[in-house]
C-alpha positions as CSV (number, residue, x, y, z in Angstrom):
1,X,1.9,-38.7,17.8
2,X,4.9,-39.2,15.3
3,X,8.4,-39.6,17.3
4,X,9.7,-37.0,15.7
5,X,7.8,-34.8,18.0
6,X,8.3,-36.5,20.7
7,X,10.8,-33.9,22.5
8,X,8.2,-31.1,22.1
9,X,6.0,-33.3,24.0
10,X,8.1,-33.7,26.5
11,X,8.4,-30.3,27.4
12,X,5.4,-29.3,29.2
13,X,3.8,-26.1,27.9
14,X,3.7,-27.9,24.3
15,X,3.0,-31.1,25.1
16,X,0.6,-33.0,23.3
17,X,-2.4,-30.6,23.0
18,X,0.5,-28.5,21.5
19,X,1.9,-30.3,19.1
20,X,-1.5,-31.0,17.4
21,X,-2.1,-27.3,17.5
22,X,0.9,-26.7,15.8
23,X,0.3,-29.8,13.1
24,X,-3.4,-27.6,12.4
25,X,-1.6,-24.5,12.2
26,X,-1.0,-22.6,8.6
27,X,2.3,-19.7,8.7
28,X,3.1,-17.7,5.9
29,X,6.8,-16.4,5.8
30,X,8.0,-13.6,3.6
31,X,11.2,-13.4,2.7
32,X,13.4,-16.1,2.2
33,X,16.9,-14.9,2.9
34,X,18.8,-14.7,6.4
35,X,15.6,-14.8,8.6
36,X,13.0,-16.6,6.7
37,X,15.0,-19.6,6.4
38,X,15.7,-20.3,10.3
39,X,12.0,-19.5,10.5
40,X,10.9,-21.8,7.6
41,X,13.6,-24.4,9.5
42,X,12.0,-24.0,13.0
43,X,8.5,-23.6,11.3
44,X,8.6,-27.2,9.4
45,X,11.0,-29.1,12.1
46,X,8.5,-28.3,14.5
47,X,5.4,-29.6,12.7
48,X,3.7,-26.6,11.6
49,X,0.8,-28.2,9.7
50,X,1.1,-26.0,6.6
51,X,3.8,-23.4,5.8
52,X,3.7,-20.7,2.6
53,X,7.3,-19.5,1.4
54,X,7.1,-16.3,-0.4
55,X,10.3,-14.3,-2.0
56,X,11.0,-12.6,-5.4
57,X,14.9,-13.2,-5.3
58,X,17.3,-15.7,-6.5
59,X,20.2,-17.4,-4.6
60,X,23.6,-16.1,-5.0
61,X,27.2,-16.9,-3.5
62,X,27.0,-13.6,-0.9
63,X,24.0,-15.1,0.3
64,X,25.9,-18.5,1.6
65,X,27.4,-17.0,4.5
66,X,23.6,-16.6,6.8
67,X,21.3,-17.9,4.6
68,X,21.2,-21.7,6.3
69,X,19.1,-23.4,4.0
70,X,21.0,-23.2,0.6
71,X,24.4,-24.4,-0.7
72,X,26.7,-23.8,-3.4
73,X,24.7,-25.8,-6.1
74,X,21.4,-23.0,-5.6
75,X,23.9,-20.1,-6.1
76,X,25.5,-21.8,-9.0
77,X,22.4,-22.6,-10.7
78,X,20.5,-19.1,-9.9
79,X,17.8,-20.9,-7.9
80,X,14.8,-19.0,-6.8
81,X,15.0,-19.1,-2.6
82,X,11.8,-19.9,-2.2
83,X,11.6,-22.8,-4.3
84,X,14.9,-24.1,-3.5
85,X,14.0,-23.8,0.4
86,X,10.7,-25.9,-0.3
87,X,13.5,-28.5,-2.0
88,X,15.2,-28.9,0.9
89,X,12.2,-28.4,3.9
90,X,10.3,-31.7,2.5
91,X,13.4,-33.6,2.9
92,X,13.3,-32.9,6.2
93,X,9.4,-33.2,7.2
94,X,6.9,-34.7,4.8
95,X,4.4,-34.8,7.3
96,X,4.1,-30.4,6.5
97,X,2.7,-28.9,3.6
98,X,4.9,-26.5,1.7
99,X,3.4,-24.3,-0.6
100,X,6.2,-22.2,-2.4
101,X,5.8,-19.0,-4.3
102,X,8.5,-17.1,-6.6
103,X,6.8,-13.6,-6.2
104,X,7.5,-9.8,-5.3
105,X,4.6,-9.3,-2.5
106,X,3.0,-6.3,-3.4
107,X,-0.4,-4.4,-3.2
108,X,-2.0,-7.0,-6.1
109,X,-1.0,-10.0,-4.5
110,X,-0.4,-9.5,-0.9
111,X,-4.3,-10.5,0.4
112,X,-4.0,-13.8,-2.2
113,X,-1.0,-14.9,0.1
114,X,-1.0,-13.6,3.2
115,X,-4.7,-14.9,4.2
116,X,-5.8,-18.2,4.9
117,X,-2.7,-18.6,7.5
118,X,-3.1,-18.1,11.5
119,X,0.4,-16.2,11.3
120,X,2.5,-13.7,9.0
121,X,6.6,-14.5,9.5
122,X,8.6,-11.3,8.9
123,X,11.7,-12.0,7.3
124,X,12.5,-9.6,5.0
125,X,15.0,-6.4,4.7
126,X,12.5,-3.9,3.3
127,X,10.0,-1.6,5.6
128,X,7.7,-0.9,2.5
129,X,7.3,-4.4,2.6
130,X,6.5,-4.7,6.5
131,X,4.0,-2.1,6.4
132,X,2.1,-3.8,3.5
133,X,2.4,-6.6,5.4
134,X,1.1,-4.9,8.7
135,X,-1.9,-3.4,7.1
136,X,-3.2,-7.2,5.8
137,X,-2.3,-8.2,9.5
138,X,-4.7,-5.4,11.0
139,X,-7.6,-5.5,8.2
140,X,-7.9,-9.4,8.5
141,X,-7.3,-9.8,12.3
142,X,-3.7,-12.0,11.7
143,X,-1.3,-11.6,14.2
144,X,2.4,-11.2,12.6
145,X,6.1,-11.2,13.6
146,X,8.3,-8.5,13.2
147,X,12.1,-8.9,12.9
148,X,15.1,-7.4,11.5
149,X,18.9,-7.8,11.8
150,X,21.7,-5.9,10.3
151,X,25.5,-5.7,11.0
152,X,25.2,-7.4,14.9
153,X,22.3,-5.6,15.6
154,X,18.6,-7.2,15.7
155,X,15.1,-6.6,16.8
156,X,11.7,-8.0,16.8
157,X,8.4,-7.5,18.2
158,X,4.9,-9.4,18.6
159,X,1.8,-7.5,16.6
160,X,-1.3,-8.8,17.7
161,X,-3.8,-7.1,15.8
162,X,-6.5,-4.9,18.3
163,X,-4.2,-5.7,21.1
164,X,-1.0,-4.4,20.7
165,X,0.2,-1.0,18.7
166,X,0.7,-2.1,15.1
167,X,3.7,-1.1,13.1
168,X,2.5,2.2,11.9
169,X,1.6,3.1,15.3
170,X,5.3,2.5,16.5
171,X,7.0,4.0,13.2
172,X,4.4,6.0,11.1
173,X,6.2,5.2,7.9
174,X,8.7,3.8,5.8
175,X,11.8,5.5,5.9
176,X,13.3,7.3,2.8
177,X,15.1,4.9,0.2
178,X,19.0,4.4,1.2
179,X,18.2,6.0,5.5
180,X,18.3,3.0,6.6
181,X,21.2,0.5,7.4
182,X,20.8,-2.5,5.7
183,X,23.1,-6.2,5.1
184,X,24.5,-5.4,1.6
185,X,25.6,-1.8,2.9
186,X,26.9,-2.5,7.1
187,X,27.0,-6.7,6.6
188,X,25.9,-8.8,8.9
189,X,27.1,-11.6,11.1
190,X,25.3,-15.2,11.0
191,X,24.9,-15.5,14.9
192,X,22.4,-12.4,14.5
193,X,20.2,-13.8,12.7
194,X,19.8,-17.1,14.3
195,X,18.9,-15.1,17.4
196,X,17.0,-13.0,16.3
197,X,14.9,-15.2,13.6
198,X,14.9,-18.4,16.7
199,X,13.5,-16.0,19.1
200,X,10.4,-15.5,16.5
201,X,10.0,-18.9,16.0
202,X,9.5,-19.0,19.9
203,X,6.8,-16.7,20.1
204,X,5.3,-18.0,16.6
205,X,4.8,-21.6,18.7
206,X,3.7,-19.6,22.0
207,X,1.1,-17.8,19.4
208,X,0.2,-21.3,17.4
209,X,-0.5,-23.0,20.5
210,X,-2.4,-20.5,22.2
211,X,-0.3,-19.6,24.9
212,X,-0.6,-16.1,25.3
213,X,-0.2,-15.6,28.8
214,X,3.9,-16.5,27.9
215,X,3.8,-14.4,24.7
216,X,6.2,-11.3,25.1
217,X,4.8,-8.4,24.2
218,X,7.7,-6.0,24.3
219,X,10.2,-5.2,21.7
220,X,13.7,-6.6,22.4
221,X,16.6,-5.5,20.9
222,X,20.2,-6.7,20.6
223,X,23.4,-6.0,19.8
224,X,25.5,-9.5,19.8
225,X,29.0,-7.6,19.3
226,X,28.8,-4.8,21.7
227,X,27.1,-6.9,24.4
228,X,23.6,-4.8,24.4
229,X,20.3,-6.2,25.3
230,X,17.7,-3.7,25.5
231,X,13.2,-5.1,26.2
232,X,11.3,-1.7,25.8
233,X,7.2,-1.5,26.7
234,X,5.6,-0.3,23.5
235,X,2.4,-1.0,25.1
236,X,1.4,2.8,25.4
237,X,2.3,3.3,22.0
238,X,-1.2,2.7,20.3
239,X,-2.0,6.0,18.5
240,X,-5.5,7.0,18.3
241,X,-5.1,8.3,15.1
242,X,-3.5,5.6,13.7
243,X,-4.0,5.4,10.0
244,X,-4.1,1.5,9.9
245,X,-5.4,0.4,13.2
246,X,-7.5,3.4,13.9
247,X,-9.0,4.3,11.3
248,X,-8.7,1.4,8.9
249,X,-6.8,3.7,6.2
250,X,-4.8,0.5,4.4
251,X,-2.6,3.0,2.6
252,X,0.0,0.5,1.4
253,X,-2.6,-2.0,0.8
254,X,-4.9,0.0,-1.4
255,X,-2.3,2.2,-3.2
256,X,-2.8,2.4,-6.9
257,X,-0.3,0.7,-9.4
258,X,-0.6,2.3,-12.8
259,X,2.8,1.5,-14.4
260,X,6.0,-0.8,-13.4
261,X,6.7,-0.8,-10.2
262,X,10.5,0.0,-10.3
263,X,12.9,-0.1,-6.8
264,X,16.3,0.4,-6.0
265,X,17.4,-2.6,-4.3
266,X,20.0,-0.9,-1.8
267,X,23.3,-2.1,-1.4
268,X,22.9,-4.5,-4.2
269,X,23.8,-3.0,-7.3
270,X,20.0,-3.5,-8.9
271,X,17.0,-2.2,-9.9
272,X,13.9,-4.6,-9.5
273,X,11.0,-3.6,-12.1
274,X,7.9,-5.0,-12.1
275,X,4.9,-4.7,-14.3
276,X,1.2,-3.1,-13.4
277,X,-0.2,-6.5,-14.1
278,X,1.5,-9.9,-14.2
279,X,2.8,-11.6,-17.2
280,X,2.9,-15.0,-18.6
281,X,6.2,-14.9,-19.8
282,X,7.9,-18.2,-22.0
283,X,10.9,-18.1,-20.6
284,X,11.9,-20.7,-23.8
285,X,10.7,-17.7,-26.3
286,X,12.8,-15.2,-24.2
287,X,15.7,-17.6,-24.2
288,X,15.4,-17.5,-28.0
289,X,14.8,-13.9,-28.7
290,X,17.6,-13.0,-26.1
291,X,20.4,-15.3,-27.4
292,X,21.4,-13.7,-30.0
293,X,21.8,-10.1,-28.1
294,X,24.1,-11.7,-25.3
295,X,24.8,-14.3,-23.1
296,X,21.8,-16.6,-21.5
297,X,21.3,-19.4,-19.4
298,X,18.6,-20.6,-17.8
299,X,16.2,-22.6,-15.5
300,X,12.8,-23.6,-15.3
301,X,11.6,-20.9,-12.5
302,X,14.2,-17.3,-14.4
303,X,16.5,-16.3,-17.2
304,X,19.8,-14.6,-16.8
305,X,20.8,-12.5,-19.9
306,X,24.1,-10.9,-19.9
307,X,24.4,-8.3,-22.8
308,X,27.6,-7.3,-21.6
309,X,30.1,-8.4,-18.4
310,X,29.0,-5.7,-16.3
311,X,25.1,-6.1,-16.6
312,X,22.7,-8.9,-16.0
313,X,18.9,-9.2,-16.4
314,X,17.1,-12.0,-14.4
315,X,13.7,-12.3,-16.1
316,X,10.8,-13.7,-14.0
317,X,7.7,-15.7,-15.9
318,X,5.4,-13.0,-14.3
319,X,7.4,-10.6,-16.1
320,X,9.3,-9.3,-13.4
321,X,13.2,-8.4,-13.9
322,X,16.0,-7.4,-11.6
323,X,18.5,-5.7,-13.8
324,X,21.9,-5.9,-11.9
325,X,24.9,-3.8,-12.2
326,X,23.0,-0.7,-12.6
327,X,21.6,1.9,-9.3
328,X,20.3,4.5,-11.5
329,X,16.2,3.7,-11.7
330,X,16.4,5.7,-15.6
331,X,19.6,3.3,-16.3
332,X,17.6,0.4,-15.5
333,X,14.6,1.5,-17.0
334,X,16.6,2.0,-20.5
335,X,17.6,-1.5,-20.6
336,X,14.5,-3.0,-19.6
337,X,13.0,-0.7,-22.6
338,X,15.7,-2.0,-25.0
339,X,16.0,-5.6,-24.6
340,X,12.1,-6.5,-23.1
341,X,10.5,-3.9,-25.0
342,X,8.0,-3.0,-22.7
């Protein structure tokens, strides 16, 4: 057993059995921003055998103040989270595989990544997202980890697939676009997130190791600033009409893409737009073509094209792009028409 561990196997309910539980165990984690990178942290620190990073952004300066696992050097250079997390997780345990992926989890991909893994990390700001994750979690029998955090307020909750209500049982559906609260509209305060994204890492290892007589099965809640600690019983709160869990209805999972996928990314001054079917963009040819229509730099993973001060377009190889300084979805739209034709 490598020294590294040797704390964890100090402390009994890990112990050695534990710890090679936890070295055979594969995570995925969605979402690199505030919460996916303590998870990824805890997740690789602790020896977590094989660990998939999966986010579609870039880093920026905003993100500095939570997001533990970048510095100033990512933001300046526009580096994709995931991959530059992966950069900076095998420096700090070789002994884990870290399999990184620059991609927008959606109903085409989100099987491909999310299987093959004992447990689904949920660090991500979107509920669209969390019910696409929920319904691979209840048609392929993975357990998952649900948590949010916004302003000093954070939550997050256990899904255990056949055992406990799932997330459309406990919410129905996504709420509407710009309802919700979210860190680029009420901010958010770093001590949050390490409490709420640590507490999942706890029950992630209670999970790994099979300890499920520990494993809290209540949702707990907190508000750090105002002092609030709320644990509620959601275990009445299966539905026996459940579209996902009852009656195996994978609505987010099966729905039909037949054009870009384009979201308003609240708070945040962008529009994301994504095509039916994956590219295989050069970003070198783009870099080229683009040039002479505005500013560009790039790196090997996205291209930044400024065609005036006030707009940007990050273009992704799979032929994904954020446009950024625009809200409007028809705004966006128009550049993406104009400058990437289509």
């Amino acid at each position: 057993m490598p020294a590294r561990y040797s704390r964890h196997v100090l402390f009994k309910p890990v112990g050695e059995n534990g710890q090679r539980a936890l070295g055979r165990a594969r995570v995925a984690i969605v979402g690199l921003g505030a919460l996916g990178t303590v998870l990824a942290n805890h997740m690789v620190r602790a020896g977590v055998g094989f660990v998939r990073l999966i986010d579609r952004d870039f880093v920026e300066e905003s993100n500095l103040q939570r997001q533990m696992l970048y510095d100033e050097e990512d933001a300046h250079q526009a580096q994709p989270k995931a991959s530059a997390a992966a950069a900076k997780l095998r420096l700090v345990n070789s002994l884990v595989g870290i399999e990184a992926h620059v991609a927008d989890l959606n109903p085409l991909n989100a099987e491909e990544l999310l299987t093959g893994v004992d447990l689904i990390l949920d660090g991500t700001d979107n509920f669209s997202v969390r019910f696409l994750i929920n319904d691979v979690s209840v048609k392929h029998g993975i357990p998952w980890l649900y948590g949010g955090a916004v302003a000093s307020r954070g939550v997050s909750l256990a899904i255990l697939p056949g055992e406990t209500p799932c997330l459309r049982c406990l919410f129905g559906s996504a709420p509407a676009h710009g309802t919700a609260d979210t860190c680029d509209t009420a901010g958010v305060i770093g001590p949050i997130i390490h409490m709420v994204a640590s507490y999942q890492a706890t029950e992630a290892m209670k999970i790994l190791i099979g300890d499920r007589q520990h494993l809290n099965r209540r949702m707990q809640q907190w508000d750090l600033w105002y002092n609030h600690y709320t644990s509620v019983d959601v275990s009445g709160a299966r539905k026996a009409d459940c579209p996902a869990c009852a009656h195996r209805s994978f609505e987010y999972l099966d729905a039909e893409i037949d054009g870009e996928t384009i979201q308003t990314l609240c708070g945040r001054d962008s529009v994301q737009i994504h095509p039916v079917r994956p590219a295989d963009f050069s970003l070198e040819h783009w870099e080229q073509r683009l040039a002479p229509l505005g500013r560009v730099s790039r790196n090997k993973f996205l291209l930044r094209f400024r065609p005036s001060d006030d707009i940007t377009l990050a273009v992704f190889p799979d032929g994904r792009v954020l446009v950024q300084g625009v809200t409007d979805p028809v705004a966006a739209k128009t550049l993406y028409s104009r400058y990437i034709g289509m």
